[in-house]
C-alpha positions, 0 to 999 in steps of 0.5 A: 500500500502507499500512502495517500496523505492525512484527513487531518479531520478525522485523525487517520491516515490514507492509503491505496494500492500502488499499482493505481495510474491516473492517465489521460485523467482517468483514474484506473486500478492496473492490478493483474487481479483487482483487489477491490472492484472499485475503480480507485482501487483498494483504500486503507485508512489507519487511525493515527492514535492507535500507535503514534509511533509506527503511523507518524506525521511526517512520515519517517522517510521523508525530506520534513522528517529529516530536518524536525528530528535534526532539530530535534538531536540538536536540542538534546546535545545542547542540554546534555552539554549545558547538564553533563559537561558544564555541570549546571545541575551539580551546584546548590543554589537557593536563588533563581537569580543565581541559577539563571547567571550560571546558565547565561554563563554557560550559554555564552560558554556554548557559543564561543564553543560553536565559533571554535576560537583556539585558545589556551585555556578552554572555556570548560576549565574556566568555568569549572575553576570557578564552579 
C-alpha cells in the first residue's frame, strides 16, 4: 500500500494500492487481479492514535522528517552539554537569580564553543575553576 496523505479531520491516515495510474485523467486500478472492484482501487485508512509511533506525521522517510528530528538531536546535545559537561545541575543554589547567571554563563560558554576560537585555556576549565 502507499500512502495517500492525512484527513487531518478525522485523525487517520490514507492509503491505496500502488499499482493505481491516473492517465489521460482517468483514474484506473492496473492490478493483474483487482483487489477491490472499485475503480480507485483498494483504500486503507489507519487511525493515527492507535500507535503514534509506527503511523507518524511526517512520515519517517521523508525530506520534513529529516530536518524536525535534526532539530530535534540538536536540542538534546545542547542540554546534555549545558547538564553533563558544564555541570549546571551539580551546584546548590537557593536563588533563581543565581541559577539563571550560571546558565547565561554557560550559554555564552556554548557559543564561543560553536565559533571554535583556539585558545589556551578552554572555556570548560574556566568555568569549572570557578564552579
Amino acid at each position: 500500500m502507499r500512502r495517500d496523505g492525512i484527513e487531518v479531520a478525522k485523525g487517520r491516515m490514507k492509503f491505496k494500492c500502488p499499482k493505481i495510474s491516473h492517465t489521460s485523467g482517468c483514474i484506473s486500478c492496473t492490478c493483474e487481479n483487482p483487489c477491490s472492484n472499485v475503480k480507485y482501487g483498494r483504500t486503507v485508512h489507519l487511525v493515527l492514535k492507535d500507535n503514534l509511533r509506527l503511523f507518524n506525521n511526517p512520515p519517517r522517510s521523508s525530506k520534513e522528517w529529516k530536518l524536525e528530528y535534526n532539530a530535534r538531536t540538536s536540542a538534546e546535545r545542547s542540554n546534555k552539554r549545558e547538564k553533563l559537561d558544564f555541570k549546571l545541575e551539580d551546584d546548590r543554589h537557593r536563588s533563581t537569580k543565581m541559577w539563571y547567571c550560571r546558565l547565561y554563563h554557560i550559554l555564552m560558554l556554548q557559543h564561543l564553543d560553536a565559533w571554535d576560537l583556539p585558545s589556551e585555556v578552554t572555556p570548560q576549565k574556566l568555568i569549572l575553576d570557578v564552579a
